[in-house]
VEXDREN-2710 file (C-alpha; in Angstrom, 1 decimal):
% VEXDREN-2710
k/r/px/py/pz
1/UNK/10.3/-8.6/24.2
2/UNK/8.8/-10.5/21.2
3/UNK/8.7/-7.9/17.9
4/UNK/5.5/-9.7/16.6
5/UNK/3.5/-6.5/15.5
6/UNK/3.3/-4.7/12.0
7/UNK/1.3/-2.3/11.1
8/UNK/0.9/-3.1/7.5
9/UNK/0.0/0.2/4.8
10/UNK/-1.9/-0.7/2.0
11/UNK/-2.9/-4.2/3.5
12/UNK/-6.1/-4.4/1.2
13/UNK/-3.8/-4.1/-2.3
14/UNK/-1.7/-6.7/-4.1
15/UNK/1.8/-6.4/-2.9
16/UNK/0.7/-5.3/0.7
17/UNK/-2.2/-8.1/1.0
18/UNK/0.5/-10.9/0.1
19/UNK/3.0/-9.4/2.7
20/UNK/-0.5/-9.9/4.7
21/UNK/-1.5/-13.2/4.7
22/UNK/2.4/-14.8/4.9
23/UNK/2.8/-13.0/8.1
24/UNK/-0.8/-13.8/9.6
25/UNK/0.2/-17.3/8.7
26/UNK/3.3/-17.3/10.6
27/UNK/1.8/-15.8/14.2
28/UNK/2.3/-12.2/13.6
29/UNK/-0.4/-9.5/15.0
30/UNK/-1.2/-7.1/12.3
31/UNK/-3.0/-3.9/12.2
32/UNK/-3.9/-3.3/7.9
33/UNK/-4.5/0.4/7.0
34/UNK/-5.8/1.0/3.3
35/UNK/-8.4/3.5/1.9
36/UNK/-8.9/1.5/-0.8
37/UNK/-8.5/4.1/-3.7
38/UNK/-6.5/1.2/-5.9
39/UNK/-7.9/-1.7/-4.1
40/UNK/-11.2/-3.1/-2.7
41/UNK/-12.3/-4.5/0.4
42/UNK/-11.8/-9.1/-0.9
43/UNK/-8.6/-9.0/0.8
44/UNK/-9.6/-7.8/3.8
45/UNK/-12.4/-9.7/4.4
46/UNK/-10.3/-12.8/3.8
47/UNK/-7.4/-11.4/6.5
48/UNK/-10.7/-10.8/9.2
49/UNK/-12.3/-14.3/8.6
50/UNK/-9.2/-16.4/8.7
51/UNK/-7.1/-14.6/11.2
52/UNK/-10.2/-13.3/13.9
53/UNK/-7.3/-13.3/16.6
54/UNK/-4.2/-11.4/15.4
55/UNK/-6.0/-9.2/12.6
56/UNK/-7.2/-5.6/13.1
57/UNK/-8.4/-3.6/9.9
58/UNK/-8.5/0.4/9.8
59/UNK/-9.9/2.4/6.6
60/UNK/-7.8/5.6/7.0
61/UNK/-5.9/8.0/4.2
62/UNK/-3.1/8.0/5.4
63/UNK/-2.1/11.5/3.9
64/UNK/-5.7/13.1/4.9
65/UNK/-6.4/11.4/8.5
66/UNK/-3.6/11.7/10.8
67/UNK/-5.4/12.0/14.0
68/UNK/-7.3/8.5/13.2
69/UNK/-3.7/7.1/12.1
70/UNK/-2.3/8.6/15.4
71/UNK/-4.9/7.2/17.6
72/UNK/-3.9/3.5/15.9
73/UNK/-0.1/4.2/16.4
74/UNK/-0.7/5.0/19.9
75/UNK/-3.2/2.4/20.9
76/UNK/-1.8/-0.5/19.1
77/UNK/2.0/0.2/19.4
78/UNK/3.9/-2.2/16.7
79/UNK/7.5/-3.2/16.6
80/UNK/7.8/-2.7/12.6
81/UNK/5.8/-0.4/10.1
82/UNK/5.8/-1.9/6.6
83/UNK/4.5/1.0/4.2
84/UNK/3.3/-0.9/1.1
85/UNK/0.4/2.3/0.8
86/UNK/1.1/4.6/-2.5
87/UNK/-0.2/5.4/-5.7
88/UNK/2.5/3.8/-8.2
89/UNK/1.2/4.0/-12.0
90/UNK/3.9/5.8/-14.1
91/UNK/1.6/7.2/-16.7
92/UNK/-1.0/8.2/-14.3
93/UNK/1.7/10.0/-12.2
94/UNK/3.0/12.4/-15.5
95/UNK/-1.4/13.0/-16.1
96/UNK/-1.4/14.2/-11.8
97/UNK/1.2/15.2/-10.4
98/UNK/0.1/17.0/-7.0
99/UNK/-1.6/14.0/-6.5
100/UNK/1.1/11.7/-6.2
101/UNK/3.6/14.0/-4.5
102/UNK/0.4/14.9/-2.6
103/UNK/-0.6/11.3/-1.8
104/UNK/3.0/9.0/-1.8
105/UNK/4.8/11.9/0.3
106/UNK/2.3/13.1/2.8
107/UNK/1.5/9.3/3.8
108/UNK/5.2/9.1/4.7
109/UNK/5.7/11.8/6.4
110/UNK/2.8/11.5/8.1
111/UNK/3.9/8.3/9.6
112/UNK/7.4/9.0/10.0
113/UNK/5.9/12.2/12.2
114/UNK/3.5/10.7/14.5
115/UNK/5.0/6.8/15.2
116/UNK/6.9/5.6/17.6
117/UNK/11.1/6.2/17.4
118/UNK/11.1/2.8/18.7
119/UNK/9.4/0.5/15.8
120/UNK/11.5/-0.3/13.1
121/UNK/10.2/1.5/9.3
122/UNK/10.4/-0.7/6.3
123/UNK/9.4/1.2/3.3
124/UNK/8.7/-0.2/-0.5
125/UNK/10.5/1.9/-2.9
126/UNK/10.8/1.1/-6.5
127/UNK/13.7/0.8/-9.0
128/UNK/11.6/3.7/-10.7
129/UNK/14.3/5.9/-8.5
130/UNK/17.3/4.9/-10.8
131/UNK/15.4/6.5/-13.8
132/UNK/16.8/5.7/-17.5
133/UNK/20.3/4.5/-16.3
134/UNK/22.9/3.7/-19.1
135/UNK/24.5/1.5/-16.5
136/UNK/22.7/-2.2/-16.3
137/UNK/22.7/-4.1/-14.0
138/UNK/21.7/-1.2/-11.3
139/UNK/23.2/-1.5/-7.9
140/UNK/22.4/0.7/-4.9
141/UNK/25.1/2.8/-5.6
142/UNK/24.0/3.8/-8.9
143/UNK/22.8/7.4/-9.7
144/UNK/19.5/8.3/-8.1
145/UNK/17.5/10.2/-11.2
146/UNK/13.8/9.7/-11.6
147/UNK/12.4/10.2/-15.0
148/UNK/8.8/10.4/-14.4
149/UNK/6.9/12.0/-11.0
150/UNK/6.5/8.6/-9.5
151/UNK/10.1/7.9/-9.2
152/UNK/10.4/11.4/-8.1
153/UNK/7.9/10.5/-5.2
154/UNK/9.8/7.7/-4.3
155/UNK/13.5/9.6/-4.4
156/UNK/11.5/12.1/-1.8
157/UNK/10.2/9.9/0.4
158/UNK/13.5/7.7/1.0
159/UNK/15.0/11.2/1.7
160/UNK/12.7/12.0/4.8
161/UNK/13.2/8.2/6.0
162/UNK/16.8/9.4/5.7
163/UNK/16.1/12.3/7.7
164/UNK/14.4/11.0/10.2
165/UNK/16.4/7.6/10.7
166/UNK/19.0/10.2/11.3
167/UNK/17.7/12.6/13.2
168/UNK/15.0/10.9/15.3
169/UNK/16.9/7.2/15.0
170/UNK/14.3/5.7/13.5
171/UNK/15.7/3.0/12.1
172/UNK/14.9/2.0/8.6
173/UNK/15.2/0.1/5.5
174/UNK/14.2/1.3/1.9
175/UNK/13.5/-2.1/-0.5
176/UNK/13.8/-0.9/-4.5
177/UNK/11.2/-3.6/-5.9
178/UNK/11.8/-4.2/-9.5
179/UNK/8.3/-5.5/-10.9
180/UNK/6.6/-8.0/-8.7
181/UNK/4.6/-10.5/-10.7
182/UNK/2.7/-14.2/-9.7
183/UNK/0.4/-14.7/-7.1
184/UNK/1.0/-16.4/-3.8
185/UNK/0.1/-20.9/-3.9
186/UNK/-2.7/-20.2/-1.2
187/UNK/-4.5/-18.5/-3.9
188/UNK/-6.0/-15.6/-1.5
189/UNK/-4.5/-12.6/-3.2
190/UNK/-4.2/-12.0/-6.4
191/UNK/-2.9/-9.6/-8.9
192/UNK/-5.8/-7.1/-9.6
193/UNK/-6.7/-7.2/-13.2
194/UNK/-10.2/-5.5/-13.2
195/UNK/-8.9/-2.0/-11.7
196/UNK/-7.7/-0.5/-15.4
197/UNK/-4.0/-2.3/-14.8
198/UNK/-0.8/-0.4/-16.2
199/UNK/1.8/-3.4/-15.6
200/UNK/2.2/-5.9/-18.2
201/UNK/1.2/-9.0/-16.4
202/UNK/-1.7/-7.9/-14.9
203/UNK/-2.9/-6.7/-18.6
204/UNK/-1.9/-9.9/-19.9
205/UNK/-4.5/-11.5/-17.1
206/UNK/-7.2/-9.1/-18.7
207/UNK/-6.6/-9.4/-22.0
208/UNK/-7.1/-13.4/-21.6
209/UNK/-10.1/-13.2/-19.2
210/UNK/-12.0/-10.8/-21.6
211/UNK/-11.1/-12.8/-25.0
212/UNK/-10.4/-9.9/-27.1
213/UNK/-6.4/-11.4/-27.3
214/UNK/-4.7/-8.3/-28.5
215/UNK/-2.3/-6.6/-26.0
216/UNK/-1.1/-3.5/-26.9
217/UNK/2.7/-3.1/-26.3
218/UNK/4.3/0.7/-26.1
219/UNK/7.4/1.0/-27.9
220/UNK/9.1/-1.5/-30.5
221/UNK/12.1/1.0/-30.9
222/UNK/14.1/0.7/-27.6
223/UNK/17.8/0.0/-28.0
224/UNK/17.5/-3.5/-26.5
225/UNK/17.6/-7.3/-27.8
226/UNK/14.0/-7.2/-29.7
227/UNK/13.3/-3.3/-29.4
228/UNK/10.9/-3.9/-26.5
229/UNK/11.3/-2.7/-22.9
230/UNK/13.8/-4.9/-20.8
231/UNK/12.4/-5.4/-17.2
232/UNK/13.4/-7.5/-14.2
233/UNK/10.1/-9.9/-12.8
234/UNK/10.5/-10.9/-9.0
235/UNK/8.1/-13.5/-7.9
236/UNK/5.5/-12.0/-5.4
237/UNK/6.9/-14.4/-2.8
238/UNK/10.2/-14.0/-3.1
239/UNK/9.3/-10.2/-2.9
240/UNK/7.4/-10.9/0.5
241/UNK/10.5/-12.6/1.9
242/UNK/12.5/-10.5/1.2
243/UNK/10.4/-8.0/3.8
244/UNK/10.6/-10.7/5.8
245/UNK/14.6/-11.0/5.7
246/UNK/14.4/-7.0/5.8
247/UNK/12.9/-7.4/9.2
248/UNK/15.5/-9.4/10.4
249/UNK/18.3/-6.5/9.1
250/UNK/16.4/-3.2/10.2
251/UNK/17.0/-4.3/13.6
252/UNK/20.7/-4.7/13.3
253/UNK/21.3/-1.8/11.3
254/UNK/22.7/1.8/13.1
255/UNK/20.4/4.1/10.9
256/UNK/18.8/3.5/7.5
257/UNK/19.9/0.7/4.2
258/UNK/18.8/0.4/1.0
259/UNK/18.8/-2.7/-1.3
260/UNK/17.4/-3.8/-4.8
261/UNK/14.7/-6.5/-4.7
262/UNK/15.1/-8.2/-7.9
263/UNK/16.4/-11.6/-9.7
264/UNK/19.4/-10.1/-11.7
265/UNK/18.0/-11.9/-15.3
266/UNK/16.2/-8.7/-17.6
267/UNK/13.2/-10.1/-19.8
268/UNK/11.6/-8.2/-22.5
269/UNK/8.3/-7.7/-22.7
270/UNK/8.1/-9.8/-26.5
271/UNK/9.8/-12.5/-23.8
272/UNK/7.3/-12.5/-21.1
273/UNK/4.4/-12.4/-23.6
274/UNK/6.1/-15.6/-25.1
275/UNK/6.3/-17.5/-21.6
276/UNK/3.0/-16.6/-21.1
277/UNK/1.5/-17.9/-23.8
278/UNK/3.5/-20.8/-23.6
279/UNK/3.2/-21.7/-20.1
280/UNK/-0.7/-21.0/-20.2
281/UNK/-1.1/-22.7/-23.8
282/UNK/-2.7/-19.1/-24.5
283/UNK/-2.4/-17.2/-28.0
284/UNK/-2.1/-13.5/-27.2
285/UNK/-0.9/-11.6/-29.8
286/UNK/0.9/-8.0/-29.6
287/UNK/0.1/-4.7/-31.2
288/UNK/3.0/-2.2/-31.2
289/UNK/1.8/1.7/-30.3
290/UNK/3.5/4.1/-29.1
291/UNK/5.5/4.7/-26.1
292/UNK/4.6/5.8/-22.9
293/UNK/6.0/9.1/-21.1
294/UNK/8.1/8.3/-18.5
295/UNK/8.8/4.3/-19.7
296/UNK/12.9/3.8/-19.8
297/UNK/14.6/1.1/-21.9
298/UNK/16.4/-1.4/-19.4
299/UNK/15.6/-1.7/-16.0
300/UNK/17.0/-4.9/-14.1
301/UNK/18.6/-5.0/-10.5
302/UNK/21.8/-6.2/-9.4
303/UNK/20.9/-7.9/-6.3
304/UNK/24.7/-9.1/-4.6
305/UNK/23.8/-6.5/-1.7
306/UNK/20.3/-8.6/-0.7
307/UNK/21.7/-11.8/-1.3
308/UNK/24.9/-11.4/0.9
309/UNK/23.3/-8.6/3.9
310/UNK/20.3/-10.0/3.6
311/UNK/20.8/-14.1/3.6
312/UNK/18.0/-13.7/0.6
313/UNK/17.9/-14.5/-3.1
314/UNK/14.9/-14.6/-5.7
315/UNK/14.3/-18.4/-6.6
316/UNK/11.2/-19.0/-8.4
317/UNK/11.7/-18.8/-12.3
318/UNK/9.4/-16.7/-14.9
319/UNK/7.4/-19.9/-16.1
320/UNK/6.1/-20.4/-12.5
321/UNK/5.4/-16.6/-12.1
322/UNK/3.2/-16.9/-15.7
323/UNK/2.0/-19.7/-14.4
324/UNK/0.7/-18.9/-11.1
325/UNK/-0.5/-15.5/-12.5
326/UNK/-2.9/-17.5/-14.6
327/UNK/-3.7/-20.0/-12.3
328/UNK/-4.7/-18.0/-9.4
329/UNK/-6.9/-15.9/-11.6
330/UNK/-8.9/-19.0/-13.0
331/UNK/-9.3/-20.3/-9.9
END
């Protein structure tokens, strides 16, 4: 049997809508899910023009509507279930807490409860789960200890894929995504700047659309190389294929695996301001506040697990993820 279905969570949003596109291009059949509370409907519209054939679209919340996501797990059967779907802004997550453990966990469950033992379950995690680890670079072995209610929403959805990849032999893989940045050459998706961003790039984007060139930058006290945050960028493509690689593993694997996503080089955020500005002949200047709750000093991946299980590695360099950030936007 050919494994050429996904059912695709969060299909309308950045991350998700990349994953999209690539696997529409290469002769997949997807069925999208999103309720658009962080995206809107461009994407979508895009997938249903260009792909008529091999893409189906649902609007259903996921932690709110199982008998609608039941119906489309039943009727449309797929071989893999990539869960991009989640809430994931830090500083929102401390603000509303019940409505991230709410949201993040009761989609996953909800999926894990009603699909098919059969279909493989590839899940994005985030490096958020490692929390303010001493220890850089992080591997998958490191210590597990969220500080802010995001992470801790990720840490508790991994452990009821570990449940039920265990006890209902679902078989799964759990990708920790440092920060995905860029946006893919077609130019169809792109990094969503006008929804009140909370990542750097994306406020970068804004703060060069709207003119005002002032970015505000939390924290100039870390213990780091220029007292900003250190953070590892993964080009948005090189994040899709490594889902794509992670298909490839889920089906080999006995029960459930985890790896880091990630390029292994940590950039600060005075750094990736620079490159922007340089790459983009922009000017964007910085004004240090305060930090955020729930930010941690160093956070860059250790990716020797991905590259060697995985036959994957992270190629494209920061200047061409500046670069396409910018590019896609303006055009």
């Amino acid at each position: 049997m050919t494994k050429n279905k996904i059912l695709v969570t969060g299909a309308a949003g950045y991350i998700g809508g990349t994953f999209t596109y690539e696997v529409l291009k290469k002769g997949f059949k997807v069925h999208g899910i999103d309720n658009f509370i962080n995206a809107n409907r461009n994407n979508i519209d895009a997938f249903s023009k260009d792909f008529p054939e091999s893409f189906i679209f649902s609007e259903i919340d996921l932690a709110k509507d199982v008998s609608k996501l039941k119906l489309v797990l039943d009727e449309f059967n797929p071989d893999f279930i990539v869960h991009f779907a989640g809430l994931k802004s830090v500083g929102e997550s401390e603000e509303q807490p019940d409505l991230y453990m709410n949201n993040n966990v009761g989609s996953t469950r909800n999926l894990l409860e009603n699909m098919n033992p059969k279909s493989f379950f590839i899940f994005s995690s985030s490096a958020t789960v490692y929390g303010n680890n001493p220890n850089q670079p992080l591997t998958e072995l490191s210590e597990i200890k969220a500080t802010s209610v995001y992470g801790s929403s990720k840490i508790e959805c991994e452990n009821l894929i570990k449940d039920y990849a265990f006890n209902k032999g679902i078989k799964s893989v759990c990708l920790r995504y440092f920060n995905p940045v860029g946006s893919h050459q077609d130019l169809i998706v792109v990094e969503d700047y006008l929804n009140k961003p909370n990542n750097l790039m994306p406020k970068l984007i804004e703060t060069a659309m709207n003119g005002n060139n002032t970015i505000n930058v939390y924290g100039r006290d870390y213990d780091t190389k220029d007292g900003t945050g250190e953070r590892d960028y993964i080009h948005i493509i090189d994040l899709v294929e490594g889902h794509i690689s992670a298909m490839d593993k889920v089906q080999k694997i006995k029960n459930i695996d985890f790896f880091n996503l990630g390029t292994g080089k940590s950039t600060s955020v005075i750094e990736l301001i620079s490159m922007f500005n340089k790459t983009n002949e922009l000017n964007i200047k910085i004004n240090f506040v305060d930090r955020r709750k729930g930010d941690v000093a160093i956070c860059y991946s250790n990716p020797y697990k991905a590259n060697n299980e995985m036959n994957w590695k992270a190629n494209l360099s920061l200047e061409r993820m500046c670069k396409d950030s910018w590019e896609a936007v303006q055009k």
